[in-house]
FIVEXBA-229918 format. One record per residue: residue number from 1; residue in one letter; x, y, z of N, C-alpha, C in turn. Coordinates in Angstrom, 1 decimal. Layout:
# residues N
{NUM, A, {X, Y, Z}, {X, Y, Z}, {X, Y, Z}}
...
//
This chain:
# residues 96
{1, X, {3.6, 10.0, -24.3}, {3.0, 9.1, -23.4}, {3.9, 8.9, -22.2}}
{2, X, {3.2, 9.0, -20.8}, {3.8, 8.9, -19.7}, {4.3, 7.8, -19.3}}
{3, X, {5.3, 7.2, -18.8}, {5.5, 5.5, -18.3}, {5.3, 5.4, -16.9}}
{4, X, {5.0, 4.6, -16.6}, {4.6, 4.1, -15.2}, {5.8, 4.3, -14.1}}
{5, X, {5.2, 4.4, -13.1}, {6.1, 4.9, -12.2}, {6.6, 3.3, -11.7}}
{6, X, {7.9, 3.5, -11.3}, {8.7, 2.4, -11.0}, {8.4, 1.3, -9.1}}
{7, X, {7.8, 0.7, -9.3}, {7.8, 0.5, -7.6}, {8.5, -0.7, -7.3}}
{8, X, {8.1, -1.3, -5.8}, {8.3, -2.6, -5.3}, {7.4, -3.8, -4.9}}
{9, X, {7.1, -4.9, -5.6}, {6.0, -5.5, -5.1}, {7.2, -7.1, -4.8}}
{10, X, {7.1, -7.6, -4.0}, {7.9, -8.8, -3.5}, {6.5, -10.4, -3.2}}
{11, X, {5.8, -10.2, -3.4}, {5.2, -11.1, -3.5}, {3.8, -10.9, -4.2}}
{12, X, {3.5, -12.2, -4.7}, {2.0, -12.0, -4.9}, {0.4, -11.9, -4.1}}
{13, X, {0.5, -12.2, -3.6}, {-0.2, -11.7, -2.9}, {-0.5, -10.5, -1.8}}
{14, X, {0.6, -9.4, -1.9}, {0.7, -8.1, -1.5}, {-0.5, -7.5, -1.9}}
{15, X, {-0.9, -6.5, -0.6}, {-2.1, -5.9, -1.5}, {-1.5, -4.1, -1.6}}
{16, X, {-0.1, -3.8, -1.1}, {0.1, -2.6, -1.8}, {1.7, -2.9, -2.2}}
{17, X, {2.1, -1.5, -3.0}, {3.1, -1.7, -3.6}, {4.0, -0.4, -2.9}}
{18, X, {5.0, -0.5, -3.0}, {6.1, 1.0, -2.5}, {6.8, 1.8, -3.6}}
{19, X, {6.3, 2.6, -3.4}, {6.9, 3.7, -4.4}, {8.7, 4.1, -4.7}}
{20, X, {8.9, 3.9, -5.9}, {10.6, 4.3, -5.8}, {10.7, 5.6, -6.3}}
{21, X, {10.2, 6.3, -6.5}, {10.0, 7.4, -6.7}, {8.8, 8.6, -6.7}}
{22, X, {8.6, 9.5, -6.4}, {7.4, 10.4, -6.1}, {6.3, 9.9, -7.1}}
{23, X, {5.5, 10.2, -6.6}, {4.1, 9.8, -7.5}, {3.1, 11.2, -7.5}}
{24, X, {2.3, 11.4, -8.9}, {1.4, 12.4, -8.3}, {0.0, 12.2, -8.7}}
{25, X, {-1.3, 12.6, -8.9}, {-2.3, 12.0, -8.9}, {-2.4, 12.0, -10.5}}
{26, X, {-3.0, 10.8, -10.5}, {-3.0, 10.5, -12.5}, {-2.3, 9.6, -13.0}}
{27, X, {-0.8, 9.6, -11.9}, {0.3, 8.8, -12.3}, {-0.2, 7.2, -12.3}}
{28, X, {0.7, 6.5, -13.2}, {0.5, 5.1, -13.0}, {1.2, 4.3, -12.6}}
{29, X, {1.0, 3.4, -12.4}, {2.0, 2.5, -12.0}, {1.7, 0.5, -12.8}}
{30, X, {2.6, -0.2, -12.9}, {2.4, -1.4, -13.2}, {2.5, -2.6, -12.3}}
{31, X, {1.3, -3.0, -12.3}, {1.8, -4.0, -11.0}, {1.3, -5.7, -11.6}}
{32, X, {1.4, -6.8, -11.3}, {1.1, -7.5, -12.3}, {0.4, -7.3, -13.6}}
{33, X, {1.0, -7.0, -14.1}, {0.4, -6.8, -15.6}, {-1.0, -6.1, -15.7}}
{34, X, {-1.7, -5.2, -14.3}, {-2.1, -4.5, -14.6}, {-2.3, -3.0, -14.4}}
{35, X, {-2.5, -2.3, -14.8}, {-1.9, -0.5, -15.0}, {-3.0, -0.1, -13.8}}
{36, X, {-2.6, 0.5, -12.5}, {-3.2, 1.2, -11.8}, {-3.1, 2.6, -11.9}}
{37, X, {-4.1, 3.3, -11.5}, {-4.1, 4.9, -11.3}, {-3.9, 5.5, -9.9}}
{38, X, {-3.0, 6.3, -9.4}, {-2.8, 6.9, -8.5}, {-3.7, 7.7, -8.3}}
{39, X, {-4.5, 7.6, -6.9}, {-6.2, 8.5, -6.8}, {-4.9, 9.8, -5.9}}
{40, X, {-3.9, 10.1, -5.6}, {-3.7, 11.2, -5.1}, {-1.8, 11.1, -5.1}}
{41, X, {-1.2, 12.6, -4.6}, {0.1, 12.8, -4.8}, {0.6, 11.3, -3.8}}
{42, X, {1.1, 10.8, -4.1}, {2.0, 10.1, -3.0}, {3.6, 9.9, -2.8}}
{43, X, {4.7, 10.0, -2.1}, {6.1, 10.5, -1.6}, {6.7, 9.0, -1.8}}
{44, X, {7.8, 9.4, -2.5}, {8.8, 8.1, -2.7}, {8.9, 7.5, -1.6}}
{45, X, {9.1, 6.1, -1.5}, {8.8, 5.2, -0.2}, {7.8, 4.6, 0.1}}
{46, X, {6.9, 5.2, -0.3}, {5.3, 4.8, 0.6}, {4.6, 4.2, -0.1}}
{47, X, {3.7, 3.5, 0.6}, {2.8, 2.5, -0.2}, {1.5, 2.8, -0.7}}
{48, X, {1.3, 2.2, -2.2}, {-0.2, 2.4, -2.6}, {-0.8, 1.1, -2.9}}
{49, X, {-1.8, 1.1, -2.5}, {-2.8, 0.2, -2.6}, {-3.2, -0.3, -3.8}}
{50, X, {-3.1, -1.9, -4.3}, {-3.1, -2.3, -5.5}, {-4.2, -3.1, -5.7}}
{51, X, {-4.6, -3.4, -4.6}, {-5.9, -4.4, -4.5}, {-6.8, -3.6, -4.0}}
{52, X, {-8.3, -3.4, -4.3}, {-9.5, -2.7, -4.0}, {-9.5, -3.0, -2.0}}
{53, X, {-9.5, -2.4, -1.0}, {-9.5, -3.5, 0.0}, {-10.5, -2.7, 0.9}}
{54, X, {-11.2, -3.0, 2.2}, {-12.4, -2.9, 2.8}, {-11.5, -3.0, 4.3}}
{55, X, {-12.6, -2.4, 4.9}, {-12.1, -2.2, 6.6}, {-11.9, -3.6, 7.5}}
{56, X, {-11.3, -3.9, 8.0}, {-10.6, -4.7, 8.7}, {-9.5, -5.8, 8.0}}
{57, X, {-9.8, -5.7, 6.2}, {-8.6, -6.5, 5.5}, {-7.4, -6.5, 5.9}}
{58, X, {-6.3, -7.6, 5.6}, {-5.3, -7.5, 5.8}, {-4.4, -6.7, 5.1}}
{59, X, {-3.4, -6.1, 5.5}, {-2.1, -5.5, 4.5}, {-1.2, -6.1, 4.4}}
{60, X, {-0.8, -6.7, 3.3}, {0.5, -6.9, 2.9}, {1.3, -6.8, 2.0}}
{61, X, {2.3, -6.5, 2.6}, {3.4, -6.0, 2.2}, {4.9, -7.2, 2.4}}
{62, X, {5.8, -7.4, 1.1}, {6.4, -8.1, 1.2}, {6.0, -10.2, 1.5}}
{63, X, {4.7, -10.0, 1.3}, {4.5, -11.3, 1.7}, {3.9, -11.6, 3.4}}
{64, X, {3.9, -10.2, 4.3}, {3.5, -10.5, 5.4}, {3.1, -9.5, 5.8}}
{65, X, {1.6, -9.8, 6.5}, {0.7, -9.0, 7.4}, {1.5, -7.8, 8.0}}
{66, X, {0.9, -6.6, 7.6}, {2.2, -5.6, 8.4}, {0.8, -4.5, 9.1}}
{67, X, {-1.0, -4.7, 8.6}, {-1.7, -3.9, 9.3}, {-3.0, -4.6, 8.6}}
{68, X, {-3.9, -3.4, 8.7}, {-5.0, -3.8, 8.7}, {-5.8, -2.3, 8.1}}
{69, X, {-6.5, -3.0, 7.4}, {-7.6, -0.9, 6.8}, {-8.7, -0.8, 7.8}}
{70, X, {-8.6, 0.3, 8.1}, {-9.3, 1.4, 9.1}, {-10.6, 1.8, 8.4}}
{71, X, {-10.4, 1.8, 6.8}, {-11.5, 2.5, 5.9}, {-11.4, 1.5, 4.8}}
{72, X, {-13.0, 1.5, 3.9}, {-12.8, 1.1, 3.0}, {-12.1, 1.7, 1.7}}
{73, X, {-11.1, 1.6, 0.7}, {-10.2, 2.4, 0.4}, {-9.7, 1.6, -1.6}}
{74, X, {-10.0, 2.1, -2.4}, {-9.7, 2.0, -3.5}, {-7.9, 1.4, -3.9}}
{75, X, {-7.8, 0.9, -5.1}, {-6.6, 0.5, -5.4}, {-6.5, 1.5, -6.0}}
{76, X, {-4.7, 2.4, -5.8}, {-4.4, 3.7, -6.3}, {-4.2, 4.8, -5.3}}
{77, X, {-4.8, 4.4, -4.1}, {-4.9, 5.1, -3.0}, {-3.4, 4.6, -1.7}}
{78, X, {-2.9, 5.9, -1.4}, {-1.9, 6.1, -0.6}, {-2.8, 5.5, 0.6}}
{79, X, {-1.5, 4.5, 1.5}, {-1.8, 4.1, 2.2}, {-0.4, 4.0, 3.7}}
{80, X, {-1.0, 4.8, 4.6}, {-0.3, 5.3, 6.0}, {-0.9, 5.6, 6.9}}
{81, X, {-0.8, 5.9, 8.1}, {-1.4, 5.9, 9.6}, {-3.1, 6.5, 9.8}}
{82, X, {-3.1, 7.3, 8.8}, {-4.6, 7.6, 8.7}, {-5.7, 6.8, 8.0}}
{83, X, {-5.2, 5.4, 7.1}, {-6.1, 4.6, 6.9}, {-5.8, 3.1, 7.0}}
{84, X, {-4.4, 3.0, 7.9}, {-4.4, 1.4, 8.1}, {-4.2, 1.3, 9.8}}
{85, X, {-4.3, 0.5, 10.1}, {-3.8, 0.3, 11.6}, {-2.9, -0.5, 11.7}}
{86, X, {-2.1, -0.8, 12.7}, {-1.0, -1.7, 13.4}, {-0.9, -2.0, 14.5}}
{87, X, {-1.2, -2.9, 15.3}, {-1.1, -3.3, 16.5}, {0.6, -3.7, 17.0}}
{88, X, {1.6, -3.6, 16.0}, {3.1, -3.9, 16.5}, {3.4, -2.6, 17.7}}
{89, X, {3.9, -3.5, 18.4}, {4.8, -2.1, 19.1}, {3.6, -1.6, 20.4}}
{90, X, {2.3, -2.3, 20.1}, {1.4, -1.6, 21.4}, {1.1, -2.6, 22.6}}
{91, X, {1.4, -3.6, 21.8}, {1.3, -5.1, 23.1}, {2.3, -4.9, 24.2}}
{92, X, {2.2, -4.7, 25.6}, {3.4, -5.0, 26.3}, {3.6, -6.4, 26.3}}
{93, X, {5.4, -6.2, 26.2}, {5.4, -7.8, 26.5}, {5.3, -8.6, 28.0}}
{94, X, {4.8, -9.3, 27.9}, {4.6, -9.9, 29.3}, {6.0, -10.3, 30.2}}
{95, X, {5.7, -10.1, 31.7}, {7.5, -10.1, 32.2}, {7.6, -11.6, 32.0}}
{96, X, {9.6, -11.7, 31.8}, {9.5, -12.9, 32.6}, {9.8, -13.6, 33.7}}
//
């Protein structure tokens, strides 16, 4: 029997978790006491989605807003630039 892959979840109400090590599709993972499936390979570091979530939901990570889903997108599912968005970093800041 395979054991779940080890991640990072720092708060409860996070809706993905970060990988401590490679993940491939099939793999599982444990996140509040319940066992998710990885829908695809995903690379140590990166986050997968633990909560079912829908286009324009919040992401969080660590306890704080860090984007937003672009698509509607399953829990299990890798999550990076092609299905979340981020507005950090595009605001200029205003002079003073």
């Amino acid at each position: 029997m395979k054991k779940a892959l080890r991640t990072l979840v720092l708060a409860p109400d996070d809706t993905v978790a970060v990988l401590l090590e490679n993940g491939q599709k099939g793999d599982t993972i444990l996140v509040h006491n319940q066992e998710i499936t990885l829908l695809e390979d995903i690379q140590f570091a990166h986050k997968v989605l633990i909560k079912d979530s829908i286009v324009n939901s919040p992401v969080i990570k660590y306890g704080t807003q860090i984007g937003y889903m672009l698509e509607n997108c399953g829990k299990g599912t890798w999550l990076h630039g092609h299905n979340m968005g981020c507005d950090r970093g595009k605001k200029r800041r205003s002079a003073i």
